[in-house]
C-alpha positions as CSV (number, residue, x, y, z in Angstrom):
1,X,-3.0,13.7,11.7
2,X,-2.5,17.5,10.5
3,X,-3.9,19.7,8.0
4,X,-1.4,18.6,5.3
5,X,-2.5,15.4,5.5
6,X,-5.7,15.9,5.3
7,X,-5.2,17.9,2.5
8,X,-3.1,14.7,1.3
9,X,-6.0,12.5,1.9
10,X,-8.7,14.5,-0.1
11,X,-6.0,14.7,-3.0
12,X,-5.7,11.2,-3.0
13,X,-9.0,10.2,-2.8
14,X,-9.3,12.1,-5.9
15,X,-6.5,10.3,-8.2
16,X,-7.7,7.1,-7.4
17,X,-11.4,7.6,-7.6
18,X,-9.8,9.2,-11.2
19,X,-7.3,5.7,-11.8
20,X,-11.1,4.2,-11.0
21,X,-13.3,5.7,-12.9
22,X,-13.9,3.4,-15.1
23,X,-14.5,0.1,-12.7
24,X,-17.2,2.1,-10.6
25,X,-18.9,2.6,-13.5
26,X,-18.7,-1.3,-14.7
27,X,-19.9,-2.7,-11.3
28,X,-23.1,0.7,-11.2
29,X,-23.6,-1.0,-15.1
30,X,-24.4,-4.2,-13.3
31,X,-27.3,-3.1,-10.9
32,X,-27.6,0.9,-11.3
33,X,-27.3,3.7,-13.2
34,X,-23.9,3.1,-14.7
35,X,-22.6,6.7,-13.8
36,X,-21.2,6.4,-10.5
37,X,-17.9,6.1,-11.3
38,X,-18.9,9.5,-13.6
39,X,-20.0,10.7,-11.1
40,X,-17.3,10.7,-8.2
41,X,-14.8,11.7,-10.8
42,X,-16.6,15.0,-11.6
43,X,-16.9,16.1,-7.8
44,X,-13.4,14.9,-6.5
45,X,-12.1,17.0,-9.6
46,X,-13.7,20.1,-8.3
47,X,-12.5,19.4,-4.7
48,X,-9.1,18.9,-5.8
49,X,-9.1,22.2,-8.1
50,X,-10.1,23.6,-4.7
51,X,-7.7,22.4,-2.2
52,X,-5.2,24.6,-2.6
53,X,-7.3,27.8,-0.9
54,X,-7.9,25.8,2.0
55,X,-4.4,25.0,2.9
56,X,-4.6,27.3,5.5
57,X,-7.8,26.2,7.2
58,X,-8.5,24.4,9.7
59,X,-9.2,20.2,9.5
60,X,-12.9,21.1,10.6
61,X,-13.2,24.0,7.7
62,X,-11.8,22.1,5.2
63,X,-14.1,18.7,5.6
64,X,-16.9,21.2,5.3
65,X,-15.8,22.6,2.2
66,X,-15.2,19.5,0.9
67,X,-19.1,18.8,2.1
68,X,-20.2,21.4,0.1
69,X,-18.4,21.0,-2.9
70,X,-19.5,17.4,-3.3
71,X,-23.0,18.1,-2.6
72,X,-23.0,20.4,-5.4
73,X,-21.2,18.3,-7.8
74,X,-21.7,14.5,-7.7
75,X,-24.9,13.7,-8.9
76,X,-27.6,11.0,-7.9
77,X,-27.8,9.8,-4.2
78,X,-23.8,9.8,-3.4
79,X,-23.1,13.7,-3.2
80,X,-25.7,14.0,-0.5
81,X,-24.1,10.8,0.9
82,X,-20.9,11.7,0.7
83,X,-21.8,15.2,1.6
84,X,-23.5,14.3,4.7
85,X,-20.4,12.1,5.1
86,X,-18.0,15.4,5.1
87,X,-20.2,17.2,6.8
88,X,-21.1,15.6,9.7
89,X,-17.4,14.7,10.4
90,X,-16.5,18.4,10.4
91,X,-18.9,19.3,13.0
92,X,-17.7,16.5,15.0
93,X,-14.0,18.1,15.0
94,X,-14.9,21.7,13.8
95,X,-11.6,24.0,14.6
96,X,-8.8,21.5,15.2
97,X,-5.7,21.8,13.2
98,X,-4.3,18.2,14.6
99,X,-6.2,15.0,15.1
100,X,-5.5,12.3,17.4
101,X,-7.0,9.1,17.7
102,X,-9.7,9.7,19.6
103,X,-10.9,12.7,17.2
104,X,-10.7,10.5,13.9
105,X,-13.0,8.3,15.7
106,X,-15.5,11.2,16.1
107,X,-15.2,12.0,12.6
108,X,-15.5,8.5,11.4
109,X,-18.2,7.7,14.0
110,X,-20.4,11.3,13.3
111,X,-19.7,10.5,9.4
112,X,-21.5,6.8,9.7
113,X,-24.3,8.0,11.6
114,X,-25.3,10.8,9.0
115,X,-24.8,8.3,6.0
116,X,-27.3,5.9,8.3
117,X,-29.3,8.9,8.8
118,X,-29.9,10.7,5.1
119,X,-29.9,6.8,3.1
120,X,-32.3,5.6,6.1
121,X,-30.0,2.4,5.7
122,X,-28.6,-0.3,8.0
123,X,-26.0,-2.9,7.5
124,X,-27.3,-5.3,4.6
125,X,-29.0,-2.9,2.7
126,X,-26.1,-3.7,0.0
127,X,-24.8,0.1,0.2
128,X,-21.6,1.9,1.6
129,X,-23.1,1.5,5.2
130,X,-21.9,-2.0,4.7
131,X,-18.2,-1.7,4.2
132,X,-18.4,1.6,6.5
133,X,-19.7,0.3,10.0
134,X,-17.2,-2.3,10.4
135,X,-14.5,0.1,9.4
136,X,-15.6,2.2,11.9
137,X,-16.0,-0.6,14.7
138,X,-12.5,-1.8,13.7
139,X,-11.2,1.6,14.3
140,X,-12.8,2.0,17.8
141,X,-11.4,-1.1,18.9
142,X,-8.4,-0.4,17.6
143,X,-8.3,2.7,20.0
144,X,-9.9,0.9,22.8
145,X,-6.6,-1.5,22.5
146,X,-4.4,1.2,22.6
147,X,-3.3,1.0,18.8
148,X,-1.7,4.2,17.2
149,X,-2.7,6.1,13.7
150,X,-1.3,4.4,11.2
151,X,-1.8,0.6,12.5
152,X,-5.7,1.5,13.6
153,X,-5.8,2.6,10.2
154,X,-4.6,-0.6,8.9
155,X,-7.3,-2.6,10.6
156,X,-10.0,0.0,9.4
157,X,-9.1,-0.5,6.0
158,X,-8.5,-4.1,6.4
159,X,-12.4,-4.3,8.1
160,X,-13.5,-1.9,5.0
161,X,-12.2,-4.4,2.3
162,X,-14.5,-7.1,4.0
163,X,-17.3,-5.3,4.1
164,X,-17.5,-4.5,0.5
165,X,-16.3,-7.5,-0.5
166,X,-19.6,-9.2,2.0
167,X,-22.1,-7.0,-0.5
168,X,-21.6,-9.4,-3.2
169,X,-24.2,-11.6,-1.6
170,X,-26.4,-9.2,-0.2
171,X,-29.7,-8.2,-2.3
172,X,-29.8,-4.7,-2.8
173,X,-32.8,-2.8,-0.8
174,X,-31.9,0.6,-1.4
175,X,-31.8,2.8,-4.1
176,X,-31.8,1.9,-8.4
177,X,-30.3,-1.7,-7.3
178,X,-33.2,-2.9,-5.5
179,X,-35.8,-2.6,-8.5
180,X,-33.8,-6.1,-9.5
181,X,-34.7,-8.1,-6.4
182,X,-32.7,-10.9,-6.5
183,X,-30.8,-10.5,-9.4
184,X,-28.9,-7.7,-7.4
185,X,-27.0,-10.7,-6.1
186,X,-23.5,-11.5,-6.8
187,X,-22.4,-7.6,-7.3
188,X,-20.1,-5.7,-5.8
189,X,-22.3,-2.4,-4.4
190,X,-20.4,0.3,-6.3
191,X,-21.1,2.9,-3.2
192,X,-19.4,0.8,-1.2
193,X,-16.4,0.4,-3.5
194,X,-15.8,4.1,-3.5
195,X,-16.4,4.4,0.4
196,X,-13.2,1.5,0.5
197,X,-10.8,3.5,-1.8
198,X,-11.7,7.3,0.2
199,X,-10.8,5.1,3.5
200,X,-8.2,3.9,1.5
201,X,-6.5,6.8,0.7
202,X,-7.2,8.2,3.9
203,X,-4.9,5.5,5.9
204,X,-2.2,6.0,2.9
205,X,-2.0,9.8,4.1
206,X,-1.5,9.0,7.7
């Protein structure tokens, strides 16, 4: 995977968090603040006003922009999230103008942990950790198997789907969501919606 499709990935990930908008914000109605969908179309929209200066970067310098910019954009806990998210990952390939397999899964692998590490959340928490970990462990054994981009990316995604779909009948114990206890049940965590369609987008650049 190059630079142009990275750049492909973070455009796309902003059109259809944009052609989303509107059903983030329905299922964050449900159990939070009703603005993430708000909010994730505010900051993509500054990172896509942005992309063309960093066409000539490399993958490593332009994840960390992208950190930055949606630190400083999306508001409540998912720009930090997704910050981290951006910024961890570019550390983890920092200088590299071509990824292979094994570097995606340093960036999705170094991603995960720093969502795990600034939500302090594990898998059931009913957050984006729960459709992101078993993306991520689909993806490394899709490598271990031998499996190329574009079909490991398939099985990511496919893994992805699952796990936000599983949220539904989790009970929220992180963030706005778990002030309702039970009645958190039987939603769709809207984190973990928007963590599906940036994967999402991601294998439809490869």
């Amino acid at each position: 995977m190059n630079q142009e499709q990275i750049l492909r990935w973070l455009q796309r990930f902003a059109t259809t968090i944009d052609k989303n908008k509107e059903y983030l914000t329905q299922l964050d109605a449900a159990i939070g603040d009703a603005d993430h969908g708000i909010n994730m179309e505010r900051g993509l929209k500054k990172l896509q006003a942005q992309l063309p200066t960093l066409e000539d970067k490399d993958i490593g310098t332009t994840l960390k922009s992208a950190s930055m910019t949606l630190i400083s954009s999306i508001g409540g806990a998912s720009g930090p999230l997704y910050g981290t998210f951006f910024l961890r990952a570019s550390a983890a390939i920092a200088g590299k103008h071509e990824l292979d397999e094994h570097d995606m899964l340093t960036l999705l692998q170094a991603g995960l942990q720093g969502i795990v590490e600034r939500g302090k959340t594990q898998l059931g928490d009913k957050t984006m950790v729960d459709a992101l970990y078993p993306a991520v462990l689909a993806f490394a054994q899709a490598v271990q198997d031998g499996k190329l981009m574009q079909e490991a990316m398939q099985l990511t995604v496919a893994a992805c789907e699952q796990g936000m779909i599983s949220t539904k009948a989790m009970q929220a114990k992180k963030g706005r969501a778990s002030y309702l206890g039970d009645r958190s049940i039987g939603h769709q965590d809207p984190g973990a919606t928007s963590l599906y369609l940036m994967l999402k987008s991601l294998y439809e650049s490869v």
